[in-house]
N, C-alpha and C positions, 0 to 999 in steps of 0.2 A: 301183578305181573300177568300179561295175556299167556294164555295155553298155546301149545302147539299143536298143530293139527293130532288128531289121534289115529296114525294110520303109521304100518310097519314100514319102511322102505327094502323090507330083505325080500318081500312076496313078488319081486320082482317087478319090472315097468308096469306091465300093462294094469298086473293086480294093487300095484299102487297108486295109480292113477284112476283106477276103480275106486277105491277106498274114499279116494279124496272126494272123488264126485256121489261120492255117498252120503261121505257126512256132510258138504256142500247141500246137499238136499233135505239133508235131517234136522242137522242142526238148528235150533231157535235164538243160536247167539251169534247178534250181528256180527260180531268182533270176531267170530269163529269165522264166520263167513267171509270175512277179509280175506284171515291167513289162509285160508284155501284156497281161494280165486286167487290170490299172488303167488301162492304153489301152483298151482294150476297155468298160470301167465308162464310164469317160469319154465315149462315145458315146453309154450309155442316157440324157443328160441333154436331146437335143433327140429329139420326138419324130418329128423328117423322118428320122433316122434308123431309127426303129422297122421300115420294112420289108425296110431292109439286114442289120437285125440279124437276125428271123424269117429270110431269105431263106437266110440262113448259118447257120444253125441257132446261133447265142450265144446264146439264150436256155437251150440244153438245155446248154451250156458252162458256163452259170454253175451253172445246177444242179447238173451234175454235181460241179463244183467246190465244193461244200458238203459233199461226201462227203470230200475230202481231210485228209490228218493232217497237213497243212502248214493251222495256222491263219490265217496271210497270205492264204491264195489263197481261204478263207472269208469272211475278212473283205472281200477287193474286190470280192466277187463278190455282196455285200448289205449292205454298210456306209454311211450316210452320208456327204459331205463337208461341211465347216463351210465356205462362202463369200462369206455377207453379210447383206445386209439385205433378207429377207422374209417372206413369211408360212411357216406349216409347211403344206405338201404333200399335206390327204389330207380326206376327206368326214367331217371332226369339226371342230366350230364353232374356230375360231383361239383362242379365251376360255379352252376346255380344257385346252389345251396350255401350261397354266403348269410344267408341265416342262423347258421350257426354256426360257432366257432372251430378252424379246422380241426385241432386236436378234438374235438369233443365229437363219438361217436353213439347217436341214440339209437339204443337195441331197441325198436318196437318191440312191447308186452300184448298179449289176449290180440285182438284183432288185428291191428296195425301188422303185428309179424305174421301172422298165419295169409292174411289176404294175397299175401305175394307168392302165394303157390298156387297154382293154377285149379287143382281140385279145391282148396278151401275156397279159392275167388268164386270159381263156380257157384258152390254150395250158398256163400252169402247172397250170391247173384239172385239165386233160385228160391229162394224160401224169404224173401221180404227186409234182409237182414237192412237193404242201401237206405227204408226211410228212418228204421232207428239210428244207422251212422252221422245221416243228414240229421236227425234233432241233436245228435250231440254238439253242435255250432251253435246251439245256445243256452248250451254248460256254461254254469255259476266258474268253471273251474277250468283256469286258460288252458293247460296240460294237457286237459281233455280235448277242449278246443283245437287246439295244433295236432296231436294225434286222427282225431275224425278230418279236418284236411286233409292228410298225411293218407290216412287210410282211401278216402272218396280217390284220390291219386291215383292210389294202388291200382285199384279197381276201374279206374277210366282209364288204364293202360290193354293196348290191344289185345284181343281177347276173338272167343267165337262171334260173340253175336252183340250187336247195339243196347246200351242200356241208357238211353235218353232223361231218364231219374237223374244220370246223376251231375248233367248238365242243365236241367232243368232251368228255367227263367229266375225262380228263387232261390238256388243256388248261386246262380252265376252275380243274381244281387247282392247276396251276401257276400260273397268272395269279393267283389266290388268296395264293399263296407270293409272287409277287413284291410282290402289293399291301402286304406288308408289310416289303419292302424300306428298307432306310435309303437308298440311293439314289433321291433325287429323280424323276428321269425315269425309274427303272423303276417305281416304286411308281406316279407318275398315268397312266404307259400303262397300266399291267396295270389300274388302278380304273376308265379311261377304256373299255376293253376289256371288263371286267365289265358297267361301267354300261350301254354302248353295243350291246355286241354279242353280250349275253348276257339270254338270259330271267331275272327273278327267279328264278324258283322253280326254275333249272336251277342258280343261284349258290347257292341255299338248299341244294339237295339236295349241291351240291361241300363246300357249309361241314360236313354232317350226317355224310358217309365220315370215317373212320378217316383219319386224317395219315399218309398215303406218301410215298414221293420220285416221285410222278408223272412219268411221260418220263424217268427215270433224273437227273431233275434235285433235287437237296436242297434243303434248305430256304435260302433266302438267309443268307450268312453273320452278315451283321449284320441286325437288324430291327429298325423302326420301334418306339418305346414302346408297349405295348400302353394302349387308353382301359380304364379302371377300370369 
């Protein structure tokens, strides 16, 4: 039976949250390190938290957590959770999101939810976090996949200042690739993503390149029937 994190929760927030990004750093047992980054995820869902998490540096945790060869610790560290009934989470009309089914509301976890605050967006902005979002687009692990979308979204929402990464030529290919996905929610974020957050004539000139595996990511397994 796995353990549970080894931190008190009476030491109050901030010194709980401490605790945890402790043993997250000490710890040598992967499995330890799960339960704590999905305690850890678990906090980005209220925003009173947001300057405990800054304060402690978890934002750059999770980050850095997207570089790891343990897919789990990728996946808590930007993954949705499926927990009820609301709307979807992000500055695209709720109509669009026929991706996912209307009852079903997904809490962004680790990234996904923190980026939609304006100080965390900054923060990822600033410190290099856009190319590890963008390799997550060619995670073994779809979850991941639709989340780092989900998140690249976020973050192409207006904002101070231009960040042209995250429209990039090899971006906007892959999103291409996915729009012809046989999976539902990849194909309408990536069309949503084209239509929204990409110029025409920047979509026109990705359709006009030569077919690569943009971002080391290939073509989607299965694809959508092509229209005649």
């Amino acid at each position: 039976m796995s353990q549970k994190p080894k931190v008190e929760p009476h030491v109050g927030r901030l010194g709980y949250l401490q605790a945890l990004v402790t043993e997250f750093q000490e710890t040598e047992s992967q499995n330890a390190k799960e339960q704590v980054l999905a305690n850890l995820a678990n906090f980005a869902y209220d925003p009173s938290n947001y300057q405990y998490l800054r304060q402690l540096q978890v934002l750059d945790l999770f980050l850095d957590s997207l570089s790891e060869e343990n897919e789990t610790l990728v996946e808590f560290a930007i993954v949705p959770q499926v927990l009820g009934w609301k709307t979807f989470p992000i500055s695209v009309p709720p109509s669009r999101f026929t991706c996912y089914p209307s009852h079903i509301y997904l809490e962004p976890g680790g990234l996904c939810n923190l980026c939609s605050d304006r100080a965390n967006k900054e923060h990822i902005l600033q410190t290099g976090g856009v190319p590890l979002i963008i390799n997550c687009l060619s995670s073994p692990n779809e979850e991941t996949v639709l989340s780092a979308v989900t998140t690249i979204m976020y973050l192409s929402s207006p904002g101070p200042g231009p960040h042209p990464e995250l429209t990039a030529m090899p971006v906007v290919q892959c999103m291409l690739r996915f729009s012809l996905s046989a999976n539902t929610r990849l194909r309408n974020l990536a069309q949503i993503f084209l239509e929204d957050f990409c110029p025409p004539s920047q979509v026109a000139e990705a359709r006009r390149r030569p077919a690569h595996s943009a971002l080391g990511i290939p073509l989607p397994k299965t694809e959508a029937p092509q229209q005649p």
